[in-house]
LUMZA-961975 format. One record per residue (C-alpha): x, y, z; residue number from 1. Coordinates in steps of 0.001 Angstrom, whole numbers, plus 524288, in hexadecimal, padded with zeros to 5 digits. Example, Ala and Ser with C-alpha at 12.3 -4.5 7.8 and 13.67 -1.06 7.14 Angstrom:
// LUMZA-961975
8300C;7EE6C;81E78;1
83566;7FBDC;81BE4;2
// end
This chain:
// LUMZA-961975
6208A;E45C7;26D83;1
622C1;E4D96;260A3;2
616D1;E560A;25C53;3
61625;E5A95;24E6E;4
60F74;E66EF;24CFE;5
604E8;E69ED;2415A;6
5FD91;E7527;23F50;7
5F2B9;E69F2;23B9A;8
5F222;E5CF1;23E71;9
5E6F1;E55E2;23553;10
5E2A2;E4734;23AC4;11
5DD3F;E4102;22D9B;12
5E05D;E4462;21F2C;13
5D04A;E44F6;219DB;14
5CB19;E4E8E;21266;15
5CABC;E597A;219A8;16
5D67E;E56DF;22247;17
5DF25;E56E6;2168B;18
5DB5A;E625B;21082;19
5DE26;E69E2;21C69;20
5EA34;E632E;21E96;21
5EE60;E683E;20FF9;22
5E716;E7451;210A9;23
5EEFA;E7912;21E65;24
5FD54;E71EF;219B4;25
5FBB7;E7AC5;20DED;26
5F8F4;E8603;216BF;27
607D0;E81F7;21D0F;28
601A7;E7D05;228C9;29
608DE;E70EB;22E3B;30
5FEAA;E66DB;22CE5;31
5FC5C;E56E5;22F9C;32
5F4A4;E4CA2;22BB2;33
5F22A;E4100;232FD;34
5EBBF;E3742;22B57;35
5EB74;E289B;231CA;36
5E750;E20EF;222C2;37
5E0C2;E2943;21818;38
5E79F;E31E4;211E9;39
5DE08;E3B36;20E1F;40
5D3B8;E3757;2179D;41
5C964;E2C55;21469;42
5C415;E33F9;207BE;43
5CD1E;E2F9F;1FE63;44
5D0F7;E22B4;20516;45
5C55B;E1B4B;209C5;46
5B8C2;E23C8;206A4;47
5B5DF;E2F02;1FDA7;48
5BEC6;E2B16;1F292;49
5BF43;E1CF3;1F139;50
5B305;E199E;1F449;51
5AD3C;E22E8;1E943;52
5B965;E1D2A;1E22A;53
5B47B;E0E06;1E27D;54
5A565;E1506;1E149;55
5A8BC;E18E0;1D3D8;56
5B072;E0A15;1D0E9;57
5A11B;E047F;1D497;58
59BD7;E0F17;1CBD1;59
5A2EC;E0BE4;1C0C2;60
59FE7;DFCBD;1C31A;61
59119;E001F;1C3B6;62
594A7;E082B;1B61B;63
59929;DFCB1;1B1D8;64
58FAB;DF20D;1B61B;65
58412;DFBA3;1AE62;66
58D28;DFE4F;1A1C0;67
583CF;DF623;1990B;68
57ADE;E0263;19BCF;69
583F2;E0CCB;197C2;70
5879A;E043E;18A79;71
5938E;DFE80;1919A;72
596B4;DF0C4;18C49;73
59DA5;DEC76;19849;74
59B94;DE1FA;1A3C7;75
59A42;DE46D;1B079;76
5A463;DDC7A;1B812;77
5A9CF;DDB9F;1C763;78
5AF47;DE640;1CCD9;79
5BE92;DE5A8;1D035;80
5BE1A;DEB1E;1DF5F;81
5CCF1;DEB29;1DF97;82
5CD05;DF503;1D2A1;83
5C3AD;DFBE3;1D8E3;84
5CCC0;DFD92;1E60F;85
5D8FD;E000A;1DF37;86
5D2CF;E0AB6;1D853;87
5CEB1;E108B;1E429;88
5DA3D;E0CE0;1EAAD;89
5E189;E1595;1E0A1;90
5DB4F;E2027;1E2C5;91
5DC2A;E227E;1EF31;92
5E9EC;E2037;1ECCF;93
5EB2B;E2AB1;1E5E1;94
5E207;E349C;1EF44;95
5EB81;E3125;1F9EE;96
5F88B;E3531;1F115;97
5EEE2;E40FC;1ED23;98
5EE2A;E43B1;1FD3F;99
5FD01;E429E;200DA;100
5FF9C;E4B12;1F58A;101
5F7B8;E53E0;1FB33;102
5FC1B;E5451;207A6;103
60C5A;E55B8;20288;104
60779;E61BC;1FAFF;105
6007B;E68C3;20662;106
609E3;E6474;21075;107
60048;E5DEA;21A1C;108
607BF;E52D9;22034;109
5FFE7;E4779;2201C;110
60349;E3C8E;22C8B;111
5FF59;E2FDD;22ACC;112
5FAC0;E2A16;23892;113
5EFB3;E2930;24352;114
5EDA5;E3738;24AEF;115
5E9E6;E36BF;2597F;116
5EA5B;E4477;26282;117
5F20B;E41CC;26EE9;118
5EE6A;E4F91;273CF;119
5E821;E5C5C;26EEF;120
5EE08;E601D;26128;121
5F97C;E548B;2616C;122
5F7EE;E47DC;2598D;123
5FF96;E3BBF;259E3;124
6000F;E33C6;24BC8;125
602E1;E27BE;24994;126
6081B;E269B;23DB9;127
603A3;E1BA6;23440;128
6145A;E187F;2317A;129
61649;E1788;23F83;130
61939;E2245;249DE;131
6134C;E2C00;25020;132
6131F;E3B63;24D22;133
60D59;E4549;2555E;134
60653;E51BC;25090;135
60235;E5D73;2565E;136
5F7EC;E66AB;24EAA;137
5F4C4;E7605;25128;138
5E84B;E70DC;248E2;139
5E490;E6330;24776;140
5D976;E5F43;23DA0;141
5D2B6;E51E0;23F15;142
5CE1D;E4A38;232E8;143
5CB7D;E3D65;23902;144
5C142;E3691;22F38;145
5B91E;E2DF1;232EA;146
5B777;E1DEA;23118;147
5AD2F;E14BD;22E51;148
5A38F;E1042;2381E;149
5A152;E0318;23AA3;150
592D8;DFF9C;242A7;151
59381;DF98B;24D54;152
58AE2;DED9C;2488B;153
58F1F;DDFE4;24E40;154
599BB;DD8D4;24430;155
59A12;DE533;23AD1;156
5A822;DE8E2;23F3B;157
5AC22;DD8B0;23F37;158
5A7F9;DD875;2316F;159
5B3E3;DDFED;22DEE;160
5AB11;DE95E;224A3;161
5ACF1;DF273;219F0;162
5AEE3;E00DE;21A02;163
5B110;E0B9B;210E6;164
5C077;E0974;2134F;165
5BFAD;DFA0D;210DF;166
5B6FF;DFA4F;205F2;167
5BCA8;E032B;1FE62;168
5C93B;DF7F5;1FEE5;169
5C16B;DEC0E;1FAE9;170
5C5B7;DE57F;1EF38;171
5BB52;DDD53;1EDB8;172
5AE04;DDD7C;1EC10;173
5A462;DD947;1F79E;174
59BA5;DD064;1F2C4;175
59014;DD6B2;1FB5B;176
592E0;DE481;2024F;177
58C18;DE76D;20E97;178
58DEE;DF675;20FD2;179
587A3;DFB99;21D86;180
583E9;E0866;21CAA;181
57BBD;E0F64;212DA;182
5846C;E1EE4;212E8;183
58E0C;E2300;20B00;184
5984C;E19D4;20B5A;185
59037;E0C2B;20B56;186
587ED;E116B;2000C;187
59424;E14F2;1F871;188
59A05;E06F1;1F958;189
58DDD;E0142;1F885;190
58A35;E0538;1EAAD;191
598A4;E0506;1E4EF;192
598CC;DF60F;1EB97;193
58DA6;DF236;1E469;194
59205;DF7D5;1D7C3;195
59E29;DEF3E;1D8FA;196
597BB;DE1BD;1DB09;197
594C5;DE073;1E895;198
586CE;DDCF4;1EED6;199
5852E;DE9B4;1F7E5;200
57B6B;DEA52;203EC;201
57A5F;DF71C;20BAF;202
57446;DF782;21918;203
57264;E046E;21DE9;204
56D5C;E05A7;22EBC;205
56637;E137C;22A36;206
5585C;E1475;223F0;207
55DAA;E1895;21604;208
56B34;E1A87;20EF9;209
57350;E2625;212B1;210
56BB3;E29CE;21F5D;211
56B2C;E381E;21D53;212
56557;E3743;20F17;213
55912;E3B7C;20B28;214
5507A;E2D8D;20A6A;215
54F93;E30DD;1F99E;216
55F7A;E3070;1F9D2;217
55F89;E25C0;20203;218
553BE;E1CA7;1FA9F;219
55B06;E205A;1ED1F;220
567BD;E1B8A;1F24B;221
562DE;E0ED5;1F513;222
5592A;E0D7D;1E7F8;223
566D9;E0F76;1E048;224
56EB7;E05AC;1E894;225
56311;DFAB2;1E8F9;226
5643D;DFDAC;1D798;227
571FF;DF8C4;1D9DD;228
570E9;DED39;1E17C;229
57455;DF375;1EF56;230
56C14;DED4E;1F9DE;231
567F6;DF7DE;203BA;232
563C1;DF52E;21379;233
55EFF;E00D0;21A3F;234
55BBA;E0206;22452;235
5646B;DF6D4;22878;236
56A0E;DF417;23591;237
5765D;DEC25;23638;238
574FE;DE26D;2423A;239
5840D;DDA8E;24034;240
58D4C;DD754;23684;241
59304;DC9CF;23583;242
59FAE;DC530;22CAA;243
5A93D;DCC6B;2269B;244
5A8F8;DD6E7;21A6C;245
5AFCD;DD20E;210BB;246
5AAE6;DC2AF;2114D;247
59C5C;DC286;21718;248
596ED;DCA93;21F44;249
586C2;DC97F;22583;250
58126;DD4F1;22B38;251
57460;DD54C;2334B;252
56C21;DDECD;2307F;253
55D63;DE576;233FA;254
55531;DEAEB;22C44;255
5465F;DF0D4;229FD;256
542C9;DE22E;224BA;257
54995;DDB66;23077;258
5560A;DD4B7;233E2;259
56032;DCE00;22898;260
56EA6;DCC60;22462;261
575BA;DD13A;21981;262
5820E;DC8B3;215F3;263
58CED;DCDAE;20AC0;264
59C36;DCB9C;20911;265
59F5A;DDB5F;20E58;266
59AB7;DE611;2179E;267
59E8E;DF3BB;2156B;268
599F8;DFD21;22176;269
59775;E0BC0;21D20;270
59033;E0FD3;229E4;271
5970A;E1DBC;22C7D;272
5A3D2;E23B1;23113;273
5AA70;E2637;23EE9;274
5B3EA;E3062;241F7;275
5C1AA;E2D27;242FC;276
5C2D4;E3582;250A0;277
5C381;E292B;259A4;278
5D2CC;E2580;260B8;279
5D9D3;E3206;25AF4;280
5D87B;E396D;267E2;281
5D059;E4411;26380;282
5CD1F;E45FA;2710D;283
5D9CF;E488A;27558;284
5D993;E551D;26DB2;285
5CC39;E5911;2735F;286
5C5C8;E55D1;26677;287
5B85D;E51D7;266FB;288
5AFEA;E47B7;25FAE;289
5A085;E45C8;2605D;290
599F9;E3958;26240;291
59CB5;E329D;25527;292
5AB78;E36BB;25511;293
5AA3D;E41CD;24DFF;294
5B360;E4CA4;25222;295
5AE3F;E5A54;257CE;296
5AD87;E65B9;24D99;297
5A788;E7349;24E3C;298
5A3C9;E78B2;24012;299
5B16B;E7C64;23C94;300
5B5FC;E6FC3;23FFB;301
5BE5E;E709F;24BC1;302
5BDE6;E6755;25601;303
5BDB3;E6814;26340;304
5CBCF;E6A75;2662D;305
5D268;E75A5;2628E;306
5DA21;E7637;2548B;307
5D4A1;E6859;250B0;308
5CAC5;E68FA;24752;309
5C372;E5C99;23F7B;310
5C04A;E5953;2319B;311
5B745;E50FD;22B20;312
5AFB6;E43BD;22CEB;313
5B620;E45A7;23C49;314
5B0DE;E503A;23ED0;315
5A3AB;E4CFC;23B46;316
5A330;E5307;22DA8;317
59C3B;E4CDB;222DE;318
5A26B;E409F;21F36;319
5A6D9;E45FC;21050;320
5B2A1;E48EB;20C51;321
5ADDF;E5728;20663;322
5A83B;E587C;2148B;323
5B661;E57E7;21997;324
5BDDB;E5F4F;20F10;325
5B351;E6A69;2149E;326
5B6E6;E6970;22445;327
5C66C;E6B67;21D05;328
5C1E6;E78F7;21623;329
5B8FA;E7A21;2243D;330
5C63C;E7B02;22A8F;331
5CF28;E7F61;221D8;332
5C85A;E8BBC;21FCC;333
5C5B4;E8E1D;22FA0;334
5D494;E8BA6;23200;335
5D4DF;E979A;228C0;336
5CD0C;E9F61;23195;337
5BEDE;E9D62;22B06;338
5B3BC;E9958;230BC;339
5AE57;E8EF0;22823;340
5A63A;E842A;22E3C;341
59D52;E7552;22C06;342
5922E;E79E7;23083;343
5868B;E78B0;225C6;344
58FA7;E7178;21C89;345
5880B;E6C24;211D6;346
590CF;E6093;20CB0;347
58CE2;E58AB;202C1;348
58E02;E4A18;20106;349
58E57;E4005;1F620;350
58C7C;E3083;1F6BC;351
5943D;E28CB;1EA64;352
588F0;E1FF1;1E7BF;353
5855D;E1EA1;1DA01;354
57ECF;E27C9;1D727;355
584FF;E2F83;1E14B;356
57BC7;E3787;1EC59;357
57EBD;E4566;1F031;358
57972;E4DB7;1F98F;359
57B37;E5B5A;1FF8C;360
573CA;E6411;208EA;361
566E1;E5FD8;20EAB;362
55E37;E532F;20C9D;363
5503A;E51E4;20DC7;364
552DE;E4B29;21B20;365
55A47;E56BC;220E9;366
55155;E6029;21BB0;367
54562;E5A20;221B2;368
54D3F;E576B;22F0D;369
55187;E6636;22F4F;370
545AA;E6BE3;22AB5;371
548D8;E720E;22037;372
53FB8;E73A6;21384;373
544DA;E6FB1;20596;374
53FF4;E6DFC;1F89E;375
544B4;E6072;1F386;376
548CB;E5EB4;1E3FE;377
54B11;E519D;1DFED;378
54DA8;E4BD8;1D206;379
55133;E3E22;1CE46;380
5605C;E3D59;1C618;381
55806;E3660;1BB16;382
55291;E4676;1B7A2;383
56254;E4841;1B48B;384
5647D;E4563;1A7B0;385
57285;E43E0;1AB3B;386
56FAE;E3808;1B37F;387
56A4F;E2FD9;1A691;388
573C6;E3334;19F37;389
57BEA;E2A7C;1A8F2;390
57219;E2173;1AC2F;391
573E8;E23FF;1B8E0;392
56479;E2A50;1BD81;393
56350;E26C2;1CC4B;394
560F2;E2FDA;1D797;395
55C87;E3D87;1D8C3;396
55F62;E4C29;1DCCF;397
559AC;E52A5;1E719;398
55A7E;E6034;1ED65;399
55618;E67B4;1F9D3;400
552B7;E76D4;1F629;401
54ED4;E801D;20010;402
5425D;E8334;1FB41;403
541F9;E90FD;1FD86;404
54E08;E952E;1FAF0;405
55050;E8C85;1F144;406
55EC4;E863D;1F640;407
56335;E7825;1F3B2;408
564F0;E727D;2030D;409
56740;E63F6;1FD51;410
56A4F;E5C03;1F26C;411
56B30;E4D77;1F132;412
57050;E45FE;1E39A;413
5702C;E397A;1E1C5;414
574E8;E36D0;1D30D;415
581A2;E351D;1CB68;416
589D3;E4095;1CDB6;417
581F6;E446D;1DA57;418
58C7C;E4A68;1E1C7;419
5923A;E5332;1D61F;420
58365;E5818;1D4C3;421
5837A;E5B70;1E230;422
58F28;E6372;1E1CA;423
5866F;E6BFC;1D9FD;424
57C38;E6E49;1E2A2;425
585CB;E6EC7;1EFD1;426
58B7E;E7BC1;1E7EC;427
57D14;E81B8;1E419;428
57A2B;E7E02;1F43C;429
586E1;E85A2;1F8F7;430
58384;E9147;1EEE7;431
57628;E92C8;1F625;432
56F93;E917A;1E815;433
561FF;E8D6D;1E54D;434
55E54;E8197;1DF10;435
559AE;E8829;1D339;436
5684F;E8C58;1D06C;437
56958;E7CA2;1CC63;438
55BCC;E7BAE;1C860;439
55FC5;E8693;1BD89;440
56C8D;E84DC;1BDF1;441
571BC;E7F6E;1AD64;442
578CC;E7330;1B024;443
580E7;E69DA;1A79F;444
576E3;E605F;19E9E;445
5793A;E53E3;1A168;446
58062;E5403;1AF93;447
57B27;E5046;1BC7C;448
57B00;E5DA8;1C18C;449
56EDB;E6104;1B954;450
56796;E589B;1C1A7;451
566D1;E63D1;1CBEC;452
55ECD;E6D12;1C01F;453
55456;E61DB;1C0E3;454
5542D;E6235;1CFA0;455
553AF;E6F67;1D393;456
549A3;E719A;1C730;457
53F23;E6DF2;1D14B;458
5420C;E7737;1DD15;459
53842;E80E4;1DE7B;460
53B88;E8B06;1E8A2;461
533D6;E94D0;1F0D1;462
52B0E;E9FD8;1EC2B;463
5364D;EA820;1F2F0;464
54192;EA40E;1ED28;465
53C1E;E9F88;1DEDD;466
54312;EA66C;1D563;467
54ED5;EAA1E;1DDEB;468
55B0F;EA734;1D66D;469
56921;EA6FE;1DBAA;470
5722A;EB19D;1DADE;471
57D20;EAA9A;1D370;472
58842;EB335;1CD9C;473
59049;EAF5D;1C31C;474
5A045;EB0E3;1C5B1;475
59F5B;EBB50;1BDC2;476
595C8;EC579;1C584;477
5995B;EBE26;1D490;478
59DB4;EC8A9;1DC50;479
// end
């Protein structure tokens, strides 16, 4: 048996797996990918990308369908699904040329195949052309992904149903979507159904949308998708699934007002992720996974075998993108004999609704559960002037201070250009700043952004620290 040798061997091409294999190829380490379908890793194949890219195709329908508003004199009409796939379709086209262009110019050969160890630091790959190639790695770096999770409720998997992956294909428009789950990914799809044509019912097994949302986030989420036609069932409990997505399907379900059924022509399932550690003989190598599949990692990253270290959704990081374009610089700068870690990584996170809701740092919820005292400032997107220029006046800002010392812990948007808002106060956070340093702070007239000089306007800090400013020097006086 011939063994290639690597310096690094990298099992999946996502985010952060691909920017180490470029960043250590460029370095003139010999380096290999082994990617078994996406070339690129899910992100700009099946998640990130084109779903935000057939998100905006619903928001310009919904543009459309209120034009008469704006002064438009134009008809709403149906929505052509297979324009709106081809458009995504090319796209991704062109992120995948992007990616092997990429790869050529840092010299990171990429293998096309399914990885398996057969002992220690040797994999066997079977290539997706046929044959076999074996590859040994002084370092190997696993960037496995992770895959949607179907319940196990009685008929669901018989029903052949929808996930992010198959939906993001249809060429047609269901005539009544049944999305289960009410996170990320179901209330994505859900809204940008709607706002093509179809009837949309969400039934969600948790007490509110996006479980680990403060109940105001969570209430104002469902006011804006009950505006838009989106029937909402939570707490629901799904009891079986009978027929098949795509003709007619009849689920069973329980709720607070007792037992019923809820028939439509498609069901998409959006219920969480699982690791894709299972049948690659991770054991073999002495590398350890928890209960859920997850694999082993200390805070640098490394697993439990020696020279192997894990990246992203598979190693239990957050499941964004950003989050595993992090663990790469997490690595990458350890491998250059730092010392840089996760722990206390404050990541933030943004959900494409429309408007869109962002978030960083602490809610109220985790606050009150950890005991820790904040002063809460809240004001509604209506006191942003930008917001009626645009007609678009729903949701709110809100902030957690640390009322002594005056710090921003948390920040929650939910408005149009939430996440580039947040961006703002994520740097202010990292720079330790207080929230008067946006309260005071002279921002563009009429922008989004000036939203946070209304919010912050009623923080009122300690005895002890009113008046404290921050020391900010100017690029001209920094030392």
């Amino acid at each position: 048996m011939l063994i290639e040798t690597y310096q690094n061997v990298i099992i999946g091409s996502g985010e952060g797996g691909k920017y180490l294999a470029w960043h250590l190829a460029q370095s003139g380490q010999k380096t290999a990918v082994i990617e078994r379908r996406w070339i690129g890793g899910s992100c700009p194949n099946t998640n990130c990308l084109p779903s935000k890219n057939e998100i905006w195709s619903a928001k310009v329908a919904n543009l459309v369908y209120h034009a008469s508003k704006f002064g438009s004199i134009t008809r709403p009409g149906p929505v052509d699904m297979a324009v709106v796939r081809k458009r995504k379709r090319q796209m991704v086209e062109g992120l995948i040329a992007m990616h092997l262009d990429r790869y050529k110019a840092a010299g990171a050969e990429l293998i096309l195949g399914e990885a398996r160890f057969s002992a220690g630091n040797v994999i066997d790959v079977k290539l997706n052309h046929g044959g076999t190639r074996t590859l040994g790695g002084e370092r190997i770096f696993l960037n496995l992904g992770t895959h949607a999770a179907i319940p196990a409720i009685p008929g669901l998997v018989d029903s052949a149903p929808l996930t992010n992956i198959e939906v993001l294909e249809l060429d047609r428009l269901p005539e009544h979507l049944i999305v289960i789950g009410g996170g990320y990914v179901g209330l994505e799809f859900a809204q940008a159904y709607r706002r093509f044509g179809s009837r949309v019912t969400i039934l969600h097994q948790g007490t509110q949308l996006l479980d680990k949302a403060d109940s105001d986030v969570a209430k104002e989420i469902v006011r804006l998708f009950t505006s838009e036609g989106i029937d909402v069932l939570s707490p629901a409990k799904i009891v079986s699934v009978r027929g098949r997505s795509g003709t007619e399907v009849t689920i069973d379900i329980e709720t607070d007002f007792g037992e019923s059924q809820i028939s439509g022509s498609d069901v998409f399932v959006a219920t969480g992720r699982i690791p894709n550690t299972a049948g690659i003989g991770l054991e073999s190598a002495g590398i350890e996974v928890d209960e859920r599949g997850y694999i082993k990692v200390n805070e640098r990253l490394e697993t439990t075998a020696p020279n192997v270290w894990a990246i992203g959704e598979c190693a239990g990081s957050a499941q964004f993108t950003h989050a595993s374009l992090d663990d790469f610089r997490v690595i990458r700068d350890n491998l250059a004999g730092g010392n840089r870690s996760t722990r206390n990584r404050v990541i933030p996170s943004c959900l494409f609704i429309d408007p869109p809701v962002a978030h960083i740092g602490l809610t109220e919820n985790e606050a009150k559960r950890q005991g820790i005292e904040v002063q809460v400032a809240k004001s509604p997107m209506m006191a942003v002037l930008r917001t009626r220029t645009i007609d678009e006046t729903n949701g709110f800002m809100k902030a957690l201070i640390d009322p002594n010392e005056g710090k921003i812990l948390g920040f929650t948007m939910i408005g149009p250009e939430a996440g580039e808002v947040m961006a703002v106060v994520q740097l202010a956070m990292l720079a330790g700043f207080q929230s008067t340093v946006l309260k005071d702070a002279i921002l563009t007239h009429p922008t989004m952004a000036e939203g946070l000089n209304v919010l912050f306007s009623s923080v009122r800090l300690s005895n002890r620290d009113a008046g404290k400013t921050n020391d900010i020097k100017s690029p001209v006086t920094a030392a």
